[in-house]
N, C-alpha and C positions, 0 to 999 in steps of 0.2 A: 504494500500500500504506500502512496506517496500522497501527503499531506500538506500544505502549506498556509501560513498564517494569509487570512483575506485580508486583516489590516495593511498587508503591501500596496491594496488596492484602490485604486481612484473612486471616488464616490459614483464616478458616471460607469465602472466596470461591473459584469455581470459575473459571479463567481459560478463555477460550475462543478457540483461534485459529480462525479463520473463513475457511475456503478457498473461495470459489464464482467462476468463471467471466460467471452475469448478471449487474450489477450492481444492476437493480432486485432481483432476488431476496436480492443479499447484502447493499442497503440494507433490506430490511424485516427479514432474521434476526438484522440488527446492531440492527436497533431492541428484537425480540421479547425476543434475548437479555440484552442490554444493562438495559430495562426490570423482569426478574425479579430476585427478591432472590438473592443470594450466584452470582448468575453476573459474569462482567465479562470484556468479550471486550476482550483483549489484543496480539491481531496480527488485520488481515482485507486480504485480497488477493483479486486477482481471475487471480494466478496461484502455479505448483506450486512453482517455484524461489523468488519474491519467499517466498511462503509459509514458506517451510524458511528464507529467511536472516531471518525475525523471529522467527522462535523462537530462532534463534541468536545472534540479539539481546537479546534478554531478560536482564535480568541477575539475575531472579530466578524460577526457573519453576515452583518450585510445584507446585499442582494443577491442570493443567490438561489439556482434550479437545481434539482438533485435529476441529474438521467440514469433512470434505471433500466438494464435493459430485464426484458421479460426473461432471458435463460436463465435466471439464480435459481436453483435447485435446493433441496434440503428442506431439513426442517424450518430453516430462516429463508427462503426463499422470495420474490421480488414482492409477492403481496405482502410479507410479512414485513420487507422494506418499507411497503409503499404505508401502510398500517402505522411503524413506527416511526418513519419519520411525521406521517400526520399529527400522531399525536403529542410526539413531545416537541417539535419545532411547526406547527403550524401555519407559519410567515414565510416558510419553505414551498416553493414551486416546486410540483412533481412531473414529472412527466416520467415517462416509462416507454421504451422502444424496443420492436420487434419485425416479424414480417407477417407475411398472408398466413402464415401455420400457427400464428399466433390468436385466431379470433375468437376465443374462449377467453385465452388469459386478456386481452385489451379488455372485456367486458369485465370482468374479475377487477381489475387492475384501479380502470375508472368507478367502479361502485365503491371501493373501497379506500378511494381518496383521490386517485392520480388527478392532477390538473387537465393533462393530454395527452396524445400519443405524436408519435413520432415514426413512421418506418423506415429502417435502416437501408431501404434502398429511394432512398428519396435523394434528388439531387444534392451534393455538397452545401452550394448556397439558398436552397432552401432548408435545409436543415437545420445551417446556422439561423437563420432568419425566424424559425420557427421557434426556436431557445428565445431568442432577443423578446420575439411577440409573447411569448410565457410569461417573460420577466416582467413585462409591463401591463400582465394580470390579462390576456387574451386567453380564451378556451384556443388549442391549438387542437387540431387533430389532421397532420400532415403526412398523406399517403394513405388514412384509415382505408383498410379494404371493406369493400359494399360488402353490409352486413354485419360486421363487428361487434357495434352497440349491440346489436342484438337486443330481446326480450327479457334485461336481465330482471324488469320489474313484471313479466309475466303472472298474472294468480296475485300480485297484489292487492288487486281491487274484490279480490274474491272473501279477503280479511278485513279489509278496513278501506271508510269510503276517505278517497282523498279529497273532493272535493268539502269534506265538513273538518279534516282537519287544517284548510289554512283559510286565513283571513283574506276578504277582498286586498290587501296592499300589503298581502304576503305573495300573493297571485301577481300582483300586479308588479312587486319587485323581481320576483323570479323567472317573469318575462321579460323586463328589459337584462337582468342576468345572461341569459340568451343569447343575445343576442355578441357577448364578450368580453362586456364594459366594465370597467373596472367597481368599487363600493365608491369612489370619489365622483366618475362617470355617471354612475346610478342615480346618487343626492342629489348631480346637477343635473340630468333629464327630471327628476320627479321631487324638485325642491325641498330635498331633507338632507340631514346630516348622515355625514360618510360615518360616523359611529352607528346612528341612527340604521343604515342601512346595512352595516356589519351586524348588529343584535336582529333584525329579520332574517338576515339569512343563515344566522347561526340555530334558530328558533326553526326554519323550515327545513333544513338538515335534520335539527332534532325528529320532529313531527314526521317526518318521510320515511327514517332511520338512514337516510344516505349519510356519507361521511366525507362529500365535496360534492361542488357543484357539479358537475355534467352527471350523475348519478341523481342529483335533485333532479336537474331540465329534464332527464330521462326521464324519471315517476313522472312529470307535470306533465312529461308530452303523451308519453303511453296512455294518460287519464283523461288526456283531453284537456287538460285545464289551459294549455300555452298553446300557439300554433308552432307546427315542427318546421322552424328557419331554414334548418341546418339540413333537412331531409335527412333524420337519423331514422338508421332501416332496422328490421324487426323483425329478420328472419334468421337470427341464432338462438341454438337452445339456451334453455334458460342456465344460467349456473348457480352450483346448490351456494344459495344466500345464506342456508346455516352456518355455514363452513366458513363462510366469511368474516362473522362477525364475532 
């Protein structure tokens, strides 16, 4: 594992922890990333727990994305990444990448926190661009192969009605949500406070049981409550949600 203090960092630089399993693959995304302007990877491993104790290393963390890629295997493996990094660094941009044999675990991935995805065959400067768009709180899902999302909130509604557990302007936050915009972005389309709009959509997580957004806009849109922007498709099995959480 190689680690480095992000306090090296300019405030306008995006730090990057770099989680992959190949090493030739996470020697060339250490190159890609490393070579673009205002990224600078700051922890990279080639595993989940090494992974989580340089960020906990870090004596200054900043802005930073954690890329996990979806091969971590084991009993610590990427969801279990993607799991703890949500919850003990939550200010953390997740993303997670993989390929088309990947469309179980993307679904898996995003219910469980990940910000977005990424596929590892996506051109070079999309790629980078896609990290930068993360950092600056965009849903990314760059490369997602049709059908991924998938039905992970499937039989939901067969348990509990979603449209009685959110408020009309819990609804109405979680649509402009959606659409990519930041909680700052949010308060200024619908004139309230970026805290304000943090405590809605921590309260609509609760209430959904997701654990980041695009796993919310999924419940909203599966129900109907949002209109589907993004055209997320709904033709993978479901993943067992017990197992998840």
């Amino acid at each position: 594992m190689r680690a480095q203090s992000a306090s090296s960092n300019s405030p306008s630089r995006v730090g990057v922890v770099l989680v992959e399993p190949f090493s030739v693959v996470r020697a060339g995304l250490d190159m890609l990333i490393s070579s673009a302007p205002g990224l600078q990877v700051v922890v990279e491993s080639g595993d989940a727990t090494e992974g989580l104790e340089g960020i906990r290393r870090l004596r200054s963390r900043g802005k930073l994305v954690a890329l996990t890629g979806l091969e971590l295997s084991g009993e610590r493996d990427s969801l279990w990444l993607v799991r703890a990094i949500r919850e003990e660094f939550p200010q953390i941009i997740v993303l997670v990448t993989g390929t088309d044999l990947d469309r179980v675990a993307i679904s898996q991935a995003l219910f469980v926190g990940a910000d977005g995805f990424i596929h590892k065959d996506s051109p070079p400067d999309r790629f980078v661009e896609a990290i930068r768009r993360a950092a600056h709180g965009e849903i990314v899902l760059e490369g997602l192969p049709r059908g991924a999302l998938g039905t992970i909130v499937e039989g939901f509604e067969r348990h509990r009605s979603t449209t009685s557990l959110l408020t009309t302007r819990e609804v109405q936050i979680l649509a402009v949500a959606a659409e990519g915009l930041t909680a700052r972005e949010i308060g200024r389309r619908l004139g309230v406070a970026e805290r304000t709009v943090t405590t809605h959509l921590n309260n609509i997580y609760r209430k959904l049981g997701a654990t980041g957004r695009m796993a919310a806009v999924t419940v909203a849109v599966q129900a109907g409550l949002i209109p589907n922007l993004n055209g997320f498709p709904g033709d993978l099995p479901l993943p067992n949600v017990a197992a998840l959480r």
